[in-house]
Residue frames relative to the residue before (quaternion, step in Angstrom):
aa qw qx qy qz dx dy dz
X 1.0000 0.0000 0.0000 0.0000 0.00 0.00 0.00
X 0.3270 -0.7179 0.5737 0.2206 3.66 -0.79 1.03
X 0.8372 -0.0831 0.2896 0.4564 3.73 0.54 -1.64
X 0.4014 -0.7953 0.4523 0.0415 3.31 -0.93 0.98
X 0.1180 0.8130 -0.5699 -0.0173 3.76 0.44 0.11
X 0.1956 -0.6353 0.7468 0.0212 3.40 -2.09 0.56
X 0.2220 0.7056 -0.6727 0.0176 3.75 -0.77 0.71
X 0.8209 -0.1376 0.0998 0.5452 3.51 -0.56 0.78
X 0.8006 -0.3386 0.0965 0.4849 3.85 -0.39 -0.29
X 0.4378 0.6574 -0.4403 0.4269 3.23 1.69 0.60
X 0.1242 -0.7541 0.6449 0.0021 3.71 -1.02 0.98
X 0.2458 0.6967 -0.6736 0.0233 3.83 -0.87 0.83
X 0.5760 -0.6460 0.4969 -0.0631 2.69 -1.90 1.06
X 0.1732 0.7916 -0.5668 -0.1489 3.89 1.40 0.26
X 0.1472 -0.4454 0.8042 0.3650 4.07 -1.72 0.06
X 0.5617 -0.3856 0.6901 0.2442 2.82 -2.52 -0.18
X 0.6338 0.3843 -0.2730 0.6133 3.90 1.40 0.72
X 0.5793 -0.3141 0.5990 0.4549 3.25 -1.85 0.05
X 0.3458 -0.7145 0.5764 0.1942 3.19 -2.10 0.62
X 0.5155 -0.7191 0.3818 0.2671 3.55 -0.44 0.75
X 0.1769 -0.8631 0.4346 0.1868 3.10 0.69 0.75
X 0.6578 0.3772 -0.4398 0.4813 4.05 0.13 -0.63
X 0.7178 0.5934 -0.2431 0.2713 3.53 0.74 -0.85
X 0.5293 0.5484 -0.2762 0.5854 3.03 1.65 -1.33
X 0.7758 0.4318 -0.3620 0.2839 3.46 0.02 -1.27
X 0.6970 0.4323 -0.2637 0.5077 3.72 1.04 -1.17
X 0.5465 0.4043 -0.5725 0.4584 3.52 0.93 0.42
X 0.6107 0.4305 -0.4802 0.4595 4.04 0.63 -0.65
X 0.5531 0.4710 -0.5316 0.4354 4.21 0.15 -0.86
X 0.6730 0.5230 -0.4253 0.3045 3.75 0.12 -0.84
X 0.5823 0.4506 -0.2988 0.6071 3.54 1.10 -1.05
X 0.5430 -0.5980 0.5201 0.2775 3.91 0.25 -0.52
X 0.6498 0.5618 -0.2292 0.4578 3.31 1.37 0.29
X 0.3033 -0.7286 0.6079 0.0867 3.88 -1.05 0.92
X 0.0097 0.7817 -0.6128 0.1154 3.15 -0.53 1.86
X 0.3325 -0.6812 0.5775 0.3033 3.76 -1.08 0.35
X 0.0467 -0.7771 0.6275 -0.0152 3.20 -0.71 1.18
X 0.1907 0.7195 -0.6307 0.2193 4.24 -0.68 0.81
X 0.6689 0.1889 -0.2641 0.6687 3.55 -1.54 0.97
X 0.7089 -0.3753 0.5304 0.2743 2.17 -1.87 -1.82
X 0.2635 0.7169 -0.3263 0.5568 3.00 1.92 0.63
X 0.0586 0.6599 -0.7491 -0.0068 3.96 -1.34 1.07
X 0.0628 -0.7195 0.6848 0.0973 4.09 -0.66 1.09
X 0.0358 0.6373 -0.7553 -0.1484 2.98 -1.72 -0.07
X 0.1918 -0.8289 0.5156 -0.1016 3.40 -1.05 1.16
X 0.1747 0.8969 -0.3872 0.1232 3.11 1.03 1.31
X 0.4917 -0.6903 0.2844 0.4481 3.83 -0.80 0.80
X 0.6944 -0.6128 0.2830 0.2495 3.07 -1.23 0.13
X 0.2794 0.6487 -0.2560 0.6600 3.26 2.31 0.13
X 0.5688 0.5372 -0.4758 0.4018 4.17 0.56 -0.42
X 0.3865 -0.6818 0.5869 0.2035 3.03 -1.51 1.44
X 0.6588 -0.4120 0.4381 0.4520 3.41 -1.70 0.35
X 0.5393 0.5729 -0.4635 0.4075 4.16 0.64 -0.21
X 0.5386 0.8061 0.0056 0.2452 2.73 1.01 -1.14
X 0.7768 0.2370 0.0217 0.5830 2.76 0.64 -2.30
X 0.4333 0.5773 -0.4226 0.5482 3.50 1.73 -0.35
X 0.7889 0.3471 -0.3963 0.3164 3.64 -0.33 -0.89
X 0.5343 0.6046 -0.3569 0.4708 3.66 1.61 -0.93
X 0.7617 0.3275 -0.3265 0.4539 3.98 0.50 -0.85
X 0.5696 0.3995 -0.5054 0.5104 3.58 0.59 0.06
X 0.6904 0.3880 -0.4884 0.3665 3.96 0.26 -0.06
X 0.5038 0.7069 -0.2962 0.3986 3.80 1.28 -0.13
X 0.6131 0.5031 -0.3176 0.5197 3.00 1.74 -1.22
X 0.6390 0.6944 -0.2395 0.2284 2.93 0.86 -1.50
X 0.6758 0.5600 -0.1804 0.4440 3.02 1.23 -1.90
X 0.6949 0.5507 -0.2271 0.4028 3.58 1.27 -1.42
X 0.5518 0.5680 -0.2452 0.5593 3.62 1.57 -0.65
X 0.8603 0.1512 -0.1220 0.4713 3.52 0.58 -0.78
X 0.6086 0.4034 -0.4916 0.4746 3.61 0.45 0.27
């Protein structure tokens, strides 16, 4: 992982690699979650109405995505 950013309810994830995209993504579906993964860049862009379950299930697919893609 290179860097971590936060802008308003935006969350990216930079690696220090290309992202695997088929990987990254079928690691977020597993968690139940739809992340944008491109480059080297994982967002998630979640409303602002998202419960803390939620945002829990949404950062464990980031890891996920950031581990496997």
């Amino acid at each position: 992982m290179k860097d971590v950013r936060v802008l308003g309810a935006i969350g990216v994830v930079q690696l220090d690699h290309e992202v695997d995209m088929t990987a990254a993504t079928r690691a977020a579906v597993r968690e139940g979650v739809w992340l944008r993964p491109f480059r080297d860049l994982v967002y998630t862009m979640p409303p602002y109405v998202t419960s803390d379950e939620d945002v829990a299930r949404i950062a464990r697919a980031v890891c996920a995505a950031a581990r496997e893609g």
